[in-house]
N, C-alpha and C positions, 0 to 999 in steps of 0.2 A: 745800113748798119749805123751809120752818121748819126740819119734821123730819131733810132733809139738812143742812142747812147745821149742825143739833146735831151731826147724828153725824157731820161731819168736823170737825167744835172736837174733838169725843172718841179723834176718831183723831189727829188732831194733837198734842193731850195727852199720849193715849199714848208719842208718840214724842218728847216732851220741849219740843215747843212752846205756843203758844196759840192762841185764836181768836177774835175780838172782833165783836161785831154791830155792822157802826156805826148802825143805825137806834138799837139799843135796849144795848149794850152789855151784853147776856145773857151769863150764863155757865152753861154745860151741864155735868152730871156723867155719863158715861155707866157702867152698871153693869157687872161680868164678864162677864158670860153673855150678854152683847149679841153679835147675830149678823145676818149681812145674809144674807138672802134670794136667790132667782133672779132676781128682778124690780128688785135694790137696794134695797129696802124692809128697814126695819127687822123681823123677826122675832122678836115680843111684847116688843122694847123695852121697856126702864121709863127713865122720863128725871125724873131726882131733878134737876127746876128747883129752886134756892132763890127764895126771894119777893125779887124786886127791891128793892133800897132807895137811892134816891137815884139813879137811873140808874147804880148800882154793884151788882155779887153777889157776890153768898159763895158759891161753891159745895162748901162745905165740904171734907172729905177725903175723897181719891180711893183707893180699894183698886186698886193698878193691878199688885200682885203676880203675876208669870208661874210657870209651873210650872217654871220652871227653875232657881227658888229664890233671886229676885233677890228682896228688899224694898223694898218702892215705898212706904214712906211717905207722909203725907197730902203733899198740894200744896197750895202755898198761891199763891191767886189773888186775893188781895183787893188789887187797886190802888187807887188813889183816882179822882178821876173826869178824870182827864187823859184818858181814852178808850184809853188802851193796855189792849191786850187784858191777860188774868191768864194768865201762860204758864205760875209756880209757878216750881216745881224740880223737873225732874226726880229719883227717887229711885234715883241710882245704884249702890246697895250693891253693893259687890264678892260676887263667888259666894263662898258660905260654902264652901271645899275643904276647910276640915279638917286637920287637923296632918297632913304628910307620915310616914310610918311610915319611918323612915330607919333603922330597929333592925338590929342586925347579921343576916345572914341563921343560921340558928341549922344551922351546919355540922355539930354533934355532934363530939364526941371520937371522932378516930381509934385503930379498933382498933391500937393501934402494939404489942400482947403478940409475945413471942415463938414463931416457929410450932414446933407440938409436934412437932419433929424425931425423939422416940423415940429410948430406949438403943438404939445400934450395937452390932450384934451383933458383940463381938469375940472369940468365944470360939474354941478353940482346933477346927479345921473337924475336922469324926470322919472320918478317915483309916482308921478301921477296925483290926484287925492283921494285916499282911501276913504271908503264909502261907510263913513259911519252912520246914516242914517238908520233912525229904529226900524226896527222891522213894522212889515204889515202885520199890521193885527186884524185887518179886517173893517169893515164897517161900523163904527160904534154904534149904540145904542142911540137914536134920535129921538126916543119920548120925550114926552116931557116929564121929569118927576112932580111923582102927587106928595111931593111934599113928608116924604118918609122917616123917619128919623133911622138914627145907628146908621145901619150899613142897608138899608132898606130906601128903592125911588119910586115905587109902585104907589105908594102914597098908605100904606101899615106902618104902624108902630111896632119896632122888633127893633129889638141889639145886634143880632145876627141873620145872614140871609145865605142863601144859594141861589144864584142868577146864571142863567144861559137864554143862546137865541139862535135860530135856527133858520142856512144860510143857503143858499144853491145860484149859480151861472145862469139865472135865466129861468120862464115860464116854464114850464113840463121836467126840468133839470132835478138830479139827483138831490135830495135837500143833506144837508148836512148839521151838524153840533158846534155850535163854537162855546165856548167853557168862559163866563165872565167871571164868576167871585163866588167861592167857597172860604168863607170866613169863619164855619162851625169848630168848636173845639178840637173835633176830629174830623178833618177831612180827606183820611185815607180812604176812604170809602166815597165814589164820586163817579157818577158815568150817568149818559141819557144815551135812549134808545128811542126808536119809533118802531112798531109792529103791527099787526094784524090779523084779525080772527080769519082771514080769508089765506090762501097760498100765493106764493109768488109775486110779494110783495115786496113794495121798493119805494120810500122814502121819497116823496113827489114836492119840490120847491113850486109854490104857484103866489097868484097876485103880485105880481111885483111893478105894476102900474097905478095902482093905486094908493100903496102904501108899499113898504119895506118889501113887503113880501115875507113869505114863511113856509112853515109845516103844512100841507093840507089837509088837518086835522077832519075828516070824513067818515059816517057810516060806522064800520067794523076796527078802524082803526086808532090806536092807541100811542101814549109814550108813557116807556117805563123810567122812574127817578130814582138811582141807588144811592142811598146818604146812611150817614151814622150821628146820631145823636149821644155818642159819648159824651161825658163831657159834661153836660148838662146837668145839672142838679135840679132844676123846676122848669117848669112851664108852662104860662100863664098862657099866651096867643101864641097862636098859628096862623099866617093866613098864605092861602095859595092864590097868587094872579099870575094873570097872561094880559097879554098888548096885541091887539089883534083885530080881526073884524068877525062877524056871521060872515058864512061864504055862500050866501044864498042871498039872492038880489028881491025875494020878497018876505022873508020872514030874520028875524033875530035868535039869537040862538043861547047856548049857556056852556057848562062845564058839570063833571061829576068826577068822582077818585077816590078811590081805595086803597087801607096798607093792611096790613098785619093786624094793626091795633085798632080799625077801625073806617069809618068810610063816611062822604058826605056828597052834596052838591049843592051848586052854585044854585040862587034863585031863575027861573026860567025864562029866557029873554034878556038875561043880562045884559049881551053881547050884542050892540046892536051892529047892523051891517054898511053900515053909512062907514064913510071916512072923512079923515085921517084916524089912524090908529089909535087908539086907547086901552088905558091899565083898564081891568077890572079884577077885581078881588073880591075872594067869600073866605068864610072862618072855617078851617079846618083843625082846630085844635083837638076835637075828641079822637085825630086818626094818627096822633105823633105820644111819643113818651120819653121817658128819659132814661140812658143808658141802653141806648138800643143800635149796635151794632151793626144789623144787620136790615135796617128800615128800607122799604120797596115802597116806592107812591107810585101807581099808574093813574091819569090822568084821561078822561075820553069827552067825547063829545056828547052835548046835552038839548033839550028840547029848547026854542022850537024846532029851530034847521037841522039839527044834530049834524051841523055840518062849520066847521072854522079853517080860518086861517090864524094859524099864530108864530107871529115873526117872536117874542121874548116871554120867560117864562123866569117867575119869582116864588121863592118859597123862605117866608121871613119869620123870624123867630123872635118872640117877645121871651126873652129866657135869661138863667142865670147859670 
């Protein structure tokens, strides 16, 4: 019974009271490590009695320090012998917490530089250089002029002409028109053809090693000339030439042509077959008139070879 009534003085202690025997006015220290048992029994207890003195104790100082970092200081219980128990003083040290860290939070200095924008490219944009060069026109005409006046190099006297020459990629190759100078008063009216009294016919570019090269003016085949002679008031000369060779390696050859108004040809043999190229010209003026609209010259091959090449073709007008 002793032993309880100690170990509740001790808990009482603890908790800032006292606890007085009135038989004997005991005062109990109880140690840390004091622990109660299943049964309420103290387990290995130690009980630091002080020696009675005078129906008073001492129970010296009490370690009643918690792990929570309170300091409990000794108690002090010595009363005198009024019989009140020794309650002490509780030791209620405030918890050590420690200087608040209140420091500024450490933000770092803001990258605030300037973002590297890089030189702008202002140079001047490469536009390259625009390709002014004239266009192809083609092969010009390499004759030589006979000395023609006006608008005429065939070597006639005329104020006005119509000049074409006829062009192809090559031996056997499709021949084609190329359009040099219509300088007639009207020259809405304006187109060359090549055709053929035979079928399935097709415009053949040959000789082109020896000269320009041209029409294969041969046989059954022809070129038709549309022009219009508005325009004109008189007309004195006409003459039709070509630049060309015979295309027969033993005889020479000629030209003949027919319009509407009339028809002629060239003397026979004109056209010799040798090279380089050359103009030849005959007077066609009984096959032209004036104020004529709707003028057709076909043009064909003549004795001996009845066979040409003709790279350029002239039809020059001595007119007013």
């Amino acid at each position: 019974m002793s032993a309880r009534v100690a170990l509740l003085c001790s808990v009482l202690v603890l908790l800032g009271g006292g606890c007085a025997d009135p038989g004997s006015r005991r005062d109990a220290g109880i140690p840390d490590d004091a622990s109660l048992d299943d049964g309420g029994d103290l387990d290995g207890a130690g009980i630091d009695a002080a020696a009675m003195d005078g129906g008073s104790s001492d129970a010296g100082a009490h370690d009643a320090a918690t792990d929570g970092g309170m300091d409990a200081g000794p108690t002090d219980s010595s009363v005198g012998d009024s019989g009140v128990g020794d309650s002490g003083a509780a030791d209620a040290a405030s918890a050590d917490a420690g200087p608040t860290d209140g420091g500024t939070p450490d933000a770092g200095t803001p990258d605030a530089g300037t973002p590297d924008a890089g030189t702008p490219d202002t140079g001047t944009p490469d536009a390259g250089t625009p390709d002014t060069g004239t266009p192809d026109a083609g092969t010009p005409d390499t004759g030589t002029p006979d000395t023609g006046t006006g608008s005429c190099i065939s070597g006639a006297t005329g104020h006005y002409a119509i000049r074409f020459r006829w062009l192809g990629s090559g031996a056997g190759s499709t021949a084609y028109v190329r359009y040099d100078l219509n300088d007639l008063p009207d020259s809405s009216r304006w187109h060359v053809s090549a055709a053929s009294r035979s079928f399935s016919y097709t415009p053949v570019f040959d000789d082109p090693f020896l000269g320009d090269g041209g029409l294969d003016l041969s046989g059954t085949v022809f070129m038709d000339v549309e022009l219009s002679t508005v325009g004109l008031s008189s007309i004195r000369n006409v003459t039709i030439a070509i630049r060309g060779r015979s295309f027969n390696t033993t005889a020479s050859g000629s030209f003949h042509w027919m319009t509407f108004s009339g028809s002629g040809a060239a003397p026979t043999n004109l056209v010799a077959n040798s090279a380089p190229y050359e103009w030849y010209g005959a007077d066609a003026t009984s096959a032209f008139v004036t104020g004529d609209g709707g003028a057709l010259l076909r043009i064909m091959p003549g004795p001996s070879s009845n066979s040409l090449v003709v790279a350029s073709v002239e039809i020059c007008f001595d007119a007013d």
